[in-house]
Backbone bond lengths (Angstrom), bond angles and torsions (degrees), N, CA, C in turn:
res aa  C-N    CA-C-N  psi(-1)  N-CA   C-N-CA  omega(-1)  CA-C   N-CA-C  phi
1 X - - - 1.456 - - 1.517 111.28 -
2 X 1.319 113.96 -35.05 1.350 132.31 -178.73 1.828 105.30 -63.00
3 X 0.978 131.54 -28.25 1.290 147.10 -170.30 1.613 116.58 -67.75
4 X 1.425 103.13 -19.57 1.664 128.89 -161.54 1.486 123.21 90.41
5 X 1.083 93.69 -175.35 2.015 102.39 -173.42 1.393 100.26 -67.00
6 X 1.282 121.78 148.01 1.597 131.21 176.37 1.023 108.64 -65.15
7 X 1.164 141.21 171.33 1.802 133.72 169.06 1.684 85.95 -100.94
8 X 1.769 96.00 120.79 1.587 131.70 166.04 1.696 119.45 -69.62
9 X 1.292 109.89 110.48 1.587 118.01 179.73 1.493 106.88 -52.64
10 X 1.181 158.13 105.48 1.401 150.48 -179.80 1.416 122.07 -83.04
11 X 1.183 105.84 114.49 1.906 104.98 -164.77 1.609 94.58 -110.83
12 X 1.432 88.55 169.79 1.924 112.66 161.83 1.717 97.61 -72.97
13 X 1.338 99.05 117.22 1.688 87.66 155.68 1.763 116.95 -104.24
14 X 1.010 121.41 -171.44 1.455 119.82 174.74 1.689 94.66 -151.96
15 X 1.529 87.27 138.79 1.593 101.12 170.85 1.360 103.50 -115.13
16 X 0.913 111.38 141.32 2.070 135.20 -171.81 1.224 115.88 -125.57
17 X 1.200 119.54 106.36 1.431 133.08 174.34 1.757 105.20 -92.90
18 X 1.116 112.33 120.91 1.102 104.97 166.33 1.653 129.65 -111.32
19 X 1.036 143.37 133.35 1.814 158.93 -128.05 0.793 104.10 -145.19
20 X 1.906 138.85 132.82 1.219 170.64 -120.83 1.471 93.41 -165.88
21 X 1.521 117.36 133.43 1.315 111.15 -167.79 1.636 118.68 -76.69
22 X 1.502 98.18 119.59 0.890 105.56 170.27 1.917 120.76 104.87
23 X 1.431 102.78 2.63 1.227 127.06 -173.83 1.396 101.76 -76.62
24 X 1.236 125.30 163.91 1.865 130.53 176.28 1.646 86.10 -107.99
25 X 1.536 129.76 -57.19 1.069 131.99 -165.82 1.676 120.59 -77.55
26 X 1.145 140.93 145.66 1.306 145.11 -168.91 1.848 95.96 -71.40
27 X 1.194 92.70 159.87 1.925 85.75 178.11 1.863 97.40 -114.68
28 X 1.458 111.09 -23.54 1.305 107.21 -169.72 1.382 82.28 -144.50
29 X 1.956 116.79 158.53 1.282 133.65 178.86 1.249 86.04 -134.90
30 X 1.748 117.57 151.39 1.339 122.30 172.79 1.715 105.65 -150.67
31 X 1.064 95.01 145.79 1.874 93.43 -178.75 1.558 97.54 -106.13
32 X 1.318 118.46 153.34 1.384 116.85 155.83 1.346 104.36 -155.49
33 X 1.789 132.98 -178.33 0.961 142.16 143.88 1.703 125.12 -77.79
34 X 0.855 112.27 173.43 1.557 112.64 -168.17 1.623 106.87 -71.41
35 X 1.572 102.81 -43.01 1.504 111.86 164.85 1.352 138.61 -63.62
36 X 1.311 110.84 -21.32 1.482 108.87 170.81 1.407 113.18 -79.23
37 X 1.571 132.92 -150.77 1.351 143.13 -104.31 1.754 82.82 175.79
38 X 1.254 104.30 126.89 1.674 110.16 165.49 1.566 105.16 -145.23
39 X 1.172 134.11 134.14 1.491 143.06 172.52 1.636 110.89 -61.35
40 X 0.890 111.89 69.57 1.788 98.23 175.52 1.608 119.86 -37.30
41 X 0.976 120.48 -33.43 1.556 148.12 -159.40 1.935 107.84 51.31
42 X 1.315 96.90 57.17 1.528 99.57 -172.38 0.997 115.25 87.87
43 X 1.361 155.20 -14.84 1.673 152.57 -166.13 1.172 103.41 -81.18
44 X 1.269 126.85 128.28 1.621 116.62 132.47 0.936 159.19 31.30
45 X 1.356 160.58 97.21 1.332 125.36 -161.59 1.599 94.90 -123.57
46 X 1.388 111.61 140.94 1.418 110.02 177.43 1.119 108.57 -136.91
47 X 1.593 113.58 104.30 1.649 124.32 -163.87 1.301 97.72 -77.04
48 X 1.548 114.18 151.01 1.434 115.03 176.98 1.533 106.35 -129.50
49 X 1.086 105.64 15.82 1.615 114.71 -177.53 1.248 118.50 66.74
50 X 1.533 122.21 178.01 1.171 127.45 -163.41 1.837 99.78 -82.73
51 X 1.905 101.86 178.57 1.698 95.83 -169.83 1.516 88.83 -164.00
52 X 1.105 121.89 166.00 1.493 135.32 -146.50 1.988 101.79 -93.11
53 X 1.139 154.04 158.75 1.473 136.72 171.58 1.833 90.45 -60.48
54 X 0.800 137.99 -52.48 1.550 135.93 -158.56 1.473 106.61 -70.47
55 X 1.237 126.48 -26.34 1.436 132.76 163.02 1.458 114.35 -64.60
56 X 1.404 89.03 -68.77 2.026 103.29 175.85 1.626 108.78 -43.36
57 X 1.167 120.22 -35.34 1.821 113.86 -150.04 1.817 81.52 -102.23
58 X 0.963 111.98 -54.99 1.806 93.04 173.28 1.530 126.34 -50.58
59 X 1.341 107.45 -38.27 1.827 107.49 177.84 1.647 98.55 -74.60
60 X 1.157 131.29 -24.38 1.525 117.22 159.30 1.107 123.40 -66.88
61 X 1.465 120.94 -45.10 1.869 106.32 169.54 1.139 93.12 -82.01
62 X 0.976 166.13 149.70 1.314 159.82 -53.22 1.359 127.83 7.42
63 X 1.229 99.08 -47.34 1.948 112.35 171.97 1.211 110.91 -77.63
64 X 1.783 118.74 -35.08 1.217 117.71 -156.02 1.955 102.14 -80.38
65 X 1.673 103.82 -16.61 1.371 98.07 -161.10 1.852 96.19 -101.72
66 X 1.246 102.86 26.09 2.068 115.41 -172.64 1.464 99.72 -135.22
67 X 1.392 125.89 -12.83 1.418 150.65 -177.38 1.763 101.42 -51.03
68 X 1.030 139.17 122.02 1.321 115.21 155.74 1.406 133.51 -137.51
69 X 1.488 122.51 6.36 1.707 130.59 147.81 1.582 104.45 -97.07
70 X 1.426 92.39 156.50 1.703 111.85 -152.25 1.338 105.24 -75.36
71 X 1.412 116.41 -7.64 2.134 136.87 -174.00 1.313 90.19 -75.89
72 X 1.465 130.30 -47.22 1.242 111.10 -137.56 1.698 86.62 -109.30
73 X 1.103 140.01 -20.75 1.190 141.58 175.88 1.973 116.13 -86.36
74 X 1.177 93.75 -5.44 1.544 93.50 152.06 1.893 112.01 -116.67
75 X 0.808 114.84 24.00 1.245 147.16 168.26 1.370 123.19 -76.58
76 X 1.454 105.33 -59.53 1.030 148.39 -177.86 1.650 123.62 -78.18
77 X 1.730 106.46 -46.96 1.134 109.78 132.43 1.678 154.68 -27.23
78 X 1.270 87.66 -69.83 1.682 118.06 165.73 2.279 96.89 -39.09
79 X 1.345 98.29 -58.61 1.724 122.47 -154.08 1.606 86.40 -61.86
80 X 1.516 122.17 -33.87 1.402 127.28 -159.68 1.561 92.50 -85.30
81 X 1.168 120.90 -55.25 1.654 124.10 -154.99 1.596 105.34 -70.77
82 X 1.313 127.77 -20.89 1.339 123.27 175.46 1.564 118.81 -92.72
83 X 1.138 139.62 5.38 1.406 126.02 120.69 1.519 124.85 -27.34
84 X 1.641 87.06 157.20 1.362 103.07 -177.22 1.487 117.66 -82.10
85 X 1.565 106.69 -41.04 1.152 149.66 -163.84 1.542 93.63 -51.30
86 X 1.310 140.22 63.06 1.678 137.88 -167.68 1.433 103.97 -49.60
87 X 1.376 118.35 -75.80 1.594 140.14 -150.76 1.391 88.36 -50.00
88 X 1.689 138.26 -44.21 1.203 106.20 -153.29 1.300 86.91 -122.50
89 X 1.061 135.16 -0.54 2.368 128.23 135.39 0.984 83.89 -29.01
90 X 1.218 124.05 -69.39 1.800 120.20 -116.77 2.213 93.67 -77.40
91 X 1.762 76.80 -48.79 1.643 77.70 -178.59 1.940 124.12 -58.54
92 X 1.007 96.79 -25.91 1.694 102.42 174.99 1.413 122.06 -79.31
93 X 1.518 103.13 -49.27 1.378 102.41 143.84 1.792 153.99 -20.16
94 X 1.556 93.01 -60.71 1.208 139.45 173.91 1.434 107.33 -58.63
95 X 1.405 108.24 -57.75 1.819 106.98 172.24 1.316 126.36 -81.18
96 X 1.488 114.03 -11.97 1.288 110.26 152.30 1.495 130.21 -65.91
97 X 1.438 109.75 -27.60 1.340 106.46 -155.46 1.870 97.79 -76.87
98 X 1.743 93.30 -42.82 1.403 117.75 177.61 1.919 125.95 -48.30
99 X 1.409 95.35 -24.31 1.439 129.63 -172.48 1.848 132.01 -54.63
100 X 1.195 123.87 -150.76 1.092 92.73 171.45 1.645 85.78 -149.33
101 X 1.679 100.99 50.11 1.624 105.26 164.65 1.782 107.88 -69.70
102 X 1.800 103.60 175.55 1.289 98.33 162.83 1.325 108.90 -63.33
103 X 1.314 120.53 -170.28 1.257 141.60 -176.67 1.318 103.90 -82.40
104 X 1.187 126.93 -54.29 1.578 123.15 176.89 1.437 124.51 -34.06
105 X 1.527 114.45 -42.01 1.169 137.23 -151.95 1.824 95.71 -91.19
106 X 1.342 78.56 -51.01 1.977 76.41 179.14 1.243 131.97 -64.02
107 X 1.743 83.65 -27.18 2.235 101.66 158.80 1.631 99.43 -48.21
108 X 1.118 109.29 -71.81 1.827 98.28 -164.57 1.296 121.31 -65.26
109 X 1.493 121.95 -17.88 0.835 116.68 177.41 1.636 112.37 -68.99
110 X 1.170 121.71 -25.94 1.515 123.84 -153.14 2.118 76.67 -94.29
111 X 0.969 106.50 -28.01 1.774 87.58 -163.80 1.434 87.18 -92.46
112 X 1.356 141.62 -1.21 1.567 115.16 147.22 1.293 123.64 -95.21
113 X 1.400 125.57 5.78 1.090 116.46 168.33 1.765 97.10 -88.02
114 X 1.102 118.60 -25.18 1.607 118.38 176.92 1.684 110.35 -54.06
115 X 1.574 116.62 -5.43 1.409 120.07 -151.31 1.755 100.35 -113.85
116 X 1.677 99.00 -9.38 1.726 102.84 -145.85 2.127 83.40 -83.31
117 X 1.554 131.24 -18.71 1.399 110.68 -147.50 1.601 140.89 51.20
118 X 1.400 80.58 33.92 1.903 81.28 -174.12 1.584 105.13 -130.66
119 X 1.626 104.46 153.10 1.380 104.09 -165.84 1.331 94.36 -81.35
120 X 1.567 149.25 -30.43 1.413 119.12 -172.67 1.564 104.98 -84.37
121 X 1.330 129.48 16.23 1.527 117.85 161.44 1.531 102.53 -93.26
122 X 1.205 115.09 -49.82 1.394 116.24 165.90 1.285 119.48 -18.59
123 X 1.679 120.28 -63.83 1.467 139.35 164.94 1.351 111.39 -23.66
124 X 1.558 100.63 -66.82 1.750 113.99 -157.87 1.402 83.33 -72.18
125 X 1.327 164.53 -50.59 1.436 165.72 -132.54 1.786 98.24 -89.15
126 X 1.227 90.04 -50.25 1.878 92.46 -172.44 1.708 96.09 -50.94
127 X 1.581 105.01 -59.57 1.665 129.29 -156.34 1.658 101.36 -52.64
128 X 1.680 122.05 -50.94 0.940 99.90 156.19 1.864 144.70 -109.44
129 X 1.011 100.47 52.47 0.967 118.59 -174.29 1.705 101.30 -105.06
130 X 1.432 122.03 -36.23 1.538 130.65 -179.84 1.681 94.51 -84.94
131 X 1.300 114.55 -44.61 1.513 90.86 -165.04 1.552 106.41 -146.42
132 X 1.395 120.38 56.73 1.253 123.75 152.07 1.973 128.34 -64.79
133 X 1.258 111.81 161.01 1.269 128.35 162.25 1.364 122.48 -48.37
134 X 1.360 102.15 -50.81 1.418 110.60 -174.10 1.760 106.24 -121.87
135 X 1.426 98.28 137.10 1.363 116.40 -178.41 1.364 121.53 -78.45
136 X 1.625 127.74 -22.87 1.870 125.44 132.00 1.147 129.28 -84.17
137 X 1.340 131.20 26.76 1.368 141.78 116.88 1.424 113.10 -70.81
138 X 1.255 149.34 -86.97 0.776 132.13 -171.75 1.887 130.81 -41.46
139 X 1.349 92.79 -21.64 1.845 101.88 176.85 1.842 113.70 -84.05
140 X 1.278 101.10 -29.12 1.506 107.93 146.50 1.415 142.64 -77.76
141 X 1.035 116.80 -14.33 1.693 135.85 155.17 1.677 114.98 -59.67
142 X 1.549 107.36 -23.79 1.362 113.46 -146.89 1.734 79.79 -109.70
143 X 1.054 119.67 -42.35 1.660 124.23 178.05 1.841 99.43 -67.84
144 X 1.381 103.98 -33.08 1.595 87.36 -154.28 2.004 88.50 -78.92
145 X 1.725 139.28 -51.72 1.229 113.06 138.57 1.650 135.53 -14.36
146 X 0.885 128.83 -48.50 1.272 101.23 174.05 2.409 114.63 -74.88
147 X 1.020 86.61 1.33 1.675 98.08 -177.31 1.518 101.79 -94.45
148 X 1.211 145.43 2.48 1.134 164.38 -143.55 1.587 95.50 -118.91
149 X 1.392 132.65 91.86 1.358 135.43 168.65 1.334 115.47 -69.41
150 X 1.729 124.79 59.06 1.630 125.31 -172.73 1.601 87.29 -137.56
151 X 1.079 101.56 153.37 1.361 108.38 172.68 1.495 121.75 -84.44
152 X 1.424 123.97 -17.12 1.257 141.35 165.27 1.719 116.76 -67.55
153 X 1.660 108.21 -5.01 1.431 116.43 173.89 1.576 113.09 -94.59
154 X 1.572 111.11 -12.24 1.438 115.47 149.39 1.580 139.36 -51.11
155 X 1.324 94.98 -51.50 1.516 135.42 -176.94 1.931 100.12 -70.96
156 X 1.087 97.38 -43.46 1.769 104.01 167.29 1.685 110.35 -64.88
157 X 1.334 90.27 -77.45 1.931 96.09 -166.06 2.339 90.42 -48.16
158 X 1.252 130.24 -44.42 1.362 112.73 169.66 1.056 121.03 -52.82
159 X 1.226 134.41 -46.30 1.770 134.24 177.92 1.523 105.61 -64.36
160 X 1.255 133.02 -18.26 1.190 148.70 -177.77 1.813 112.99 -91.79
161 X 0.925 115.77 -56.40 1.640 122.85 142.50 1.437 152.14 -36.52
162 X 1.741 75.41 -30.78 1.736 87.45 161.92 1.355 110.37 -107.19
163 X 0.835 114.69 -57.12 1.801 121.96 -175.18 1.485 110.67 -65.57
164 X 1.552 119.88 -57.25 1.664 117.14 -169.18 1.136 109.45 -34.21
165 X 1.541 125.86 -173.46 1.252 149.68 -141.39 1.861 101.75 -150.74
166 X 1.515 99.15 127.72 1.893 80.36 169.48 1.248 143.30 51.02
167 X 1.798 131.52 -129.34 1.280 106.44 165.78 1.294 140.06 -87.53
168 X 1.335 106.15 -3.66 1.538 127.86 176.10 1.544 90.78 -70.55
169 X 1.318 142.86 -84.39 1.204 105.85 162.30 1.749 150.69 -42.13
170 X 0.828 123.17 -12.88 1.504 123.39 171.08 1.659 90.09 -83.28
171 X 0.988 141.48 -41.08 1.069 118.54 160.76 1.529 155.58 -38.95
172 X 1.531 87.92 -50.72 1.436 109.66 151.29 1.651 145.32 -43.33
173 X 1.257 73.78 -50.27 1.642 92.81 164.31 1.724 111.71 -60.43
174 X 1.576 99.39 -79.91 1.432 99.98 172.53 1.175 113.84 -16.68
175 X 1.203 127.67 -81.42 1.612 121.03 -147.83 1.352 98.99 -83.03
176 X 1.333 137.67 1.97 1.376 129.09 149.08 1.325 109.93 -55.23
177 X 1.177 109.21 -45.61 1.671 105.78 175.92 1.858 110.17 -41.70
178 X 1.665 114.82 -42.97 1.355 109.16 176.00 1.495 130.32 -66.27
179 X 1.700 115.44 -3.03 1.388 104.42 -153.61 1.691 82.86 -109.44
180 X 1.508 88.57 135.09 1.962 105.55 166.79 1.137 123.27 -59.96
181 X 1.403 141.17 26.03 1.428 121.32 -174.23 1.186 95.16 -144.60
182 X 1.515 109.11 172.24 1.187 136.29 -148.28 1.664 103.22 -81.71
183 X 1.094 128.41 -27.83 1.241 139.75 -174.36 1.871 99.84 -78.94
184 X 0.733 118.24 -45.79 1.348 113.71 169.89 1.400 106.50 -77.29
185 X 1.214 150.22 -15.39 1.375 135.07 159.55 1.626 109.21 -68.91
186 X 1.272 119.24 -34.24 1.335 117.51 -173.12 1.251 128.33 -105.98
187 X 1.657 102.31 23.98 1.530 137.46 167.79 1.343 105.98 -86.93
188 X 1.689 105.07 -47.23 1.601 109.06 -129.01 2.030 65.95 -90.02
189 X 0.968 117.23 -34.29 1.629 123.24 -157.69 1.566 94.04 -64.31
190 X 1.310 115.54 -46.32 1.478 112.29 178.00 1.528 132.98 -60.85
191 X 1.582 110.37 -24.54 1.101 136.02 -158.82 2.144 93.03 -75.66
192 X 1.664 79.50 -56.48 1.742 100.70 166.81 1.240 122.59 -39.87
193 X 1.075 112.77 -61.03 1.594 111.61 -175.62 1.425 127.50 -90.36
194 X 1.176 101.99 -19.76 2.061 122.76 -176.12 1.420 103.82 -90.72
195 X 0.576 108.27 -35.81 1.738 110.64 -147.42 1.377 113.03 -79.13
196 X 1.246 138.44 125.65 1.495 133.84 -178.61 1.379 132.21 -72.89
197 X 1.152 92.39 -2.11 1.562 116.14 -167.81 1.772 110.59 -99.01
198 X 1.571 116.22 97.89 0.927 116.25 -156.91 2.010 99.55 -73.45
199 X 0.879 120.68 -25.52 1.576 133.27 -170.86 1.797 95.78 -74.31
200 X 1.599 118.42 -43.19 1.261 107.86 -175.48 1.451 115.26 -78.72
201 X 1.315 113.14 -47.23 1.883 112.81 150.47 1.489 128.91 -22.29
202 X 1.262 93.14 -37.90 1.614 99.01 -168.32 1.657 97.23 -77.26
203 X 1.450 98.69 -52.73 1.815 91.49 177.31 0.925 141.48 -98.34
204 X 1.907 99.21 12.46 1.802 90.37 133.24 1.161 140.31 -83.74
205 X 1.762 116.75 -14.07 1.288 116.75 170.15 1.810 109.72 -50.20
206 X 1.763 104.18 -36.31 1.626 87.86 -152.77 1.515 85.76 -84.90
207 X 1.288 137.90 -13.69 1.739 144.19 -173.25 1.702 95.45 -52.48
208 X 1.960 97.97 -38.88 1.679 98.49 -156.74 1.892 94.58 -76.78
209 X 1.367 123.83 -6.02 1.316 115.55 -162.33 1.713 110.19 -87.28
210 X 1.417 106.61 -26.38 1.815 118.71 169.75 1.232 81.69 -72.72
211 X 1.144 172.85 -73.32 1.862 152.32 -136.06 2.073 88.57 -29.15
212 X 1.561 98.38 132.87 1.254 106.48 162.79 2.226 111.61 -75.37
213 X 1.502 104.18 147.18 1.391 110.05 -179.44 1.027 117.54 67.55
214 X 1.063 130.94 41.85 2.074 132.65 173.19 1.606 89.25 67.50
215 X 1.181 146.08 -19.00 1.737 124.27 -134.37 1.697 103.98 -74.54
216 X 1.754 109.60 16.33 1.600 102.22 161.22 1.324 117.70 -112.07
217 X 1.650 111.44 24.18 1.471 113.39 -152.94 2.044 91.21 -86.17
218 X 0.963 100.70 -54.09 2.135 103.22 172.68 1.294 98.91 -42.47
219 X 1.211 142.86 -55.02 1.611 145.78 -175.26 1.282 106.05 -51.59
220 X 1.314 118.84 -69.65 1.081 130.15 173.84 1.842 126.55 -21.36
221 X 1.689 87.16 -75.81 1.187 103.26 179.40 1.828 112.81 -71.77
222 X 1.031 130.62 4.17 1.375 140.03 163.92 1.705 111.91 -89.55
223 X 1.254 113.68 -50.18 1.550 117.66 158.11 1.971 123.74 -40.26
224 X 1.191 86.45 -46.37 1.944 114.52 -169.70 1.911 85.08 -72.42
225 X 1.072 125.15 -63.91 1.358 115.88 179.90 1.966 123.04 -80.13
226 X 1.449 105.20 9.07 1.801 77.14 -167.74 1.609 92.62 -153.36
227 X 1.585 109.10 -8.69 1.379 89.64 -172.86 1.951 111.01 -82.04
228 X 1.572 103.78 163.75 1.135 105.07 -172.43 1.410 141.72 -87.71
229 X 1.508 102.27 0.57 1.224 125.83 158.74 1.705 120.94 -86.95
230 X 1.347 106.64 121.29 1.668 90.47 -178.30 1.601 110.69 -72.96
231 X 1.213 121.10 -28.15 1.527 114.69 164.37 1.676 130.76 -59.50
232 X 0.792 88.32 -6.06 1.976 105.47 172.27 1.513 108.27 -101.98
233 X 1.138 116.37 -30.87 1.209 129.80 171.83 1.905 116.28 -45.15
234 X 1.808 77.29 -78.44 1.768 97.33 174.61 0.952 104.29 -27.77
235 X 1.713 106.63 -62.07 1.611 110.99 -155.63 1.500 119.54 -44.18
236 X 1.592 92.73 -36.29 2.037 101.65 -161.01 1.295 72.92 -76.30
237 X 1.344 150.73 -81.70 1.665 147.47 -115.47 1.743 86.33 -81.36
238 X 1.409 146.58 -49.36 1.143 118.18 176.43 1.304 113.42 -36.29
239 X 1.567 103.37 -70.49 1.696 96.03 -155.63 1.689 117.25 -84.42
240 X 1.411 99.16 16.39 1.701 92.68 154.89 1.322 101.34 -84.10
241 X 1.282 128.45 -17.48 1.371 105.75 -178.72 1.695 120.62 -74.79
242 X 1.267 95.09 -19.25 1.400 98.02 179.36 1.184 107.08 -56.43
243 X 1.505 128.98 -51.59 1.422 156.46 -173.17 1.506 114.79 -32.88
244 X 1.527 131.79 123.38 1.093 144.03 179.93 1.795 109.06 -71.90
245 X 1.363 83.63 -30.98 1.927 85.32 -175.08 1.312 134.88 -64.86
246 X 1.697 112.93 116.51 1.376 103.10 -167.80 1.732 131.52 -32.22
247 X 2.270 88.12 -30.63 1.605 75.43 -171.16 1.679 124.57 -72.98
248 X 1.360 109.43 6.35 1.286 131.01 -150.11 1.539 96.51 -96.45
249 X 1.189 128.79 -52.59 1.517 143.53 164.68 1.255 101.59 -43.90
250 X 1.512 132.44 -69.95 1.456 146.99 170.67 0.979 117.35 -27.21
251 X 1.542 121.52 -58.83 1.311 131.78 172.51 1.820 125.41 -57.47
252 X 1.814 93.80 -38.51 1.462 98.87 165.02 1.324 124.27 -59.89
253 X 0.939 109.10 -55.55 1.799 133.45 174.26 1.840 102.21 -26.19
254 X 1.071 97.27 -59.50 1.939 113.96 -169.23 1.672 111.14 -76.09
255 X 1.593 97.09 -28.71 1.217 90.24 173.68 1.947 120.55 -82.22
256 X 1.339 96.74 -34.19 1.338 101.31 167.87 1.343 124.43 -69.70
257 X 1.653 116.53 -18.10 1.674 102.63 168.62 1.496 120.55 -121.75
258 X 1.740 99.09 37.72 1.547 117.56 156.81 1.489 117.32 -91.39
């Protein structure tokens, strides 16, 4: 993740409104690409041709602000976040999440701004993630950061790991466990050994066990022999056992006939 954003295949999408006879309002919205497959269920199709991102992302808030069950306005969402057009995703986005939608709504919103790769969504994600209203908003803010392919979304979910509160931190941690780089190993390692908090120790040991390629298996097995809590201990020597890695067996072995 640390590496940067992947290079993104860029397709035709199509947005689909679908109309009940005689309706002003759409009854169903659907996103697709040009390549997939959509069920009309018998209707019509009335192409309206292609339209500019600045065309497209306005005729969605437009719907989104005439929208009125919570399906079709994360729907609507979804229709907003796949533009190209970031700065003003991010910004529409951004005021939803900030807003005074339900809570549901601000969930998706925060996990598509987690989708956009940009440092001022990043921002709004950190901002509420420390001090939102709602406490599954904020635990989705903290997921939609770690979805953030910048390397500065490391450096977040850590400032968030150390400082947060509760599950916004246990969160933090976790998905440190997902990020590839070295800075998150020597977060999650600090968290381990510094930290007073015998419950947050514990889940960074298991944070360090999602590390892709064993590369927490030396940590591990250094924890399992030296740390000073015997409950931090367990923790590492359980889940080396889980562990396929020879050095992990090895390490068991020595510890059991010390």
């Amino acid at each position: 993740a640390d590496a940067g954003p992947e290079r993104k295949v860029v397709k035709e999408v199509a947005l689909l409104f679908g109309f009940e006879p005689g309706a002003a309002q759409p009854s169903k919205i659907c996103v697709s690409d040009l390549s997939g497959q959509v069920d009309l269920e018998g209707r019509p199709l009335l192409w309206l041709g292609g339209a500019s991102d600045a065309e497209s992302l306005a005729l969605v808030q437009q719907h989104y602000a005439r929208a009125g069950s919570v399906d079709r306005k994360e729907n609507l969402l979804m229709a907003a976040a796949v533009h190209e057009a970031t700065a003003p995703v991010v910004s529409f986005l951004a005021g939803i999440l900030k807003g005074r939608e339900d809570d549901d709504i601000r969930e998706k919103a925060a996990f598509w701004l987690g989708q956009q790769d940009d440092a001022t969504a990043l921002g709004v994600l950190k901002g509420v993630a420390q001090g939102d209203r709602s406490m599954e908003v904020r635990e989705q803010a903290v997921f939609g950061i770690s979805q953030v392919a910048l390397p500065a979304a490391t450096e977040v979910l850590i400032d968030l790991a150390r400082t947060a509160q509760g599950e916004v931190r246990e969160q933090a941690i976790f998905w440190l466990g997902h990020r590839a780089s070295e800075r998150a190993v020597e977060a999650l390692g600090g968290i381990v050994r510094d930290d007073p908090d015998t419950e947050a120790q514990k889940q960074a040991v298991f944070a360090l066990t999602q590390l892709p390629d064993d590369r927490a298996v030396p940590l591990l097995i250094e924890i399992a022999r030296t740390h000073r809590k015997a409950a931090v201990r367990k923790q590492a020597i359980f889940w080396l056992g889980q562990s396929d890695d020879p050095r992990a067996l090895e390490a068991l072995i020595d510890l059991a006939r010390s």
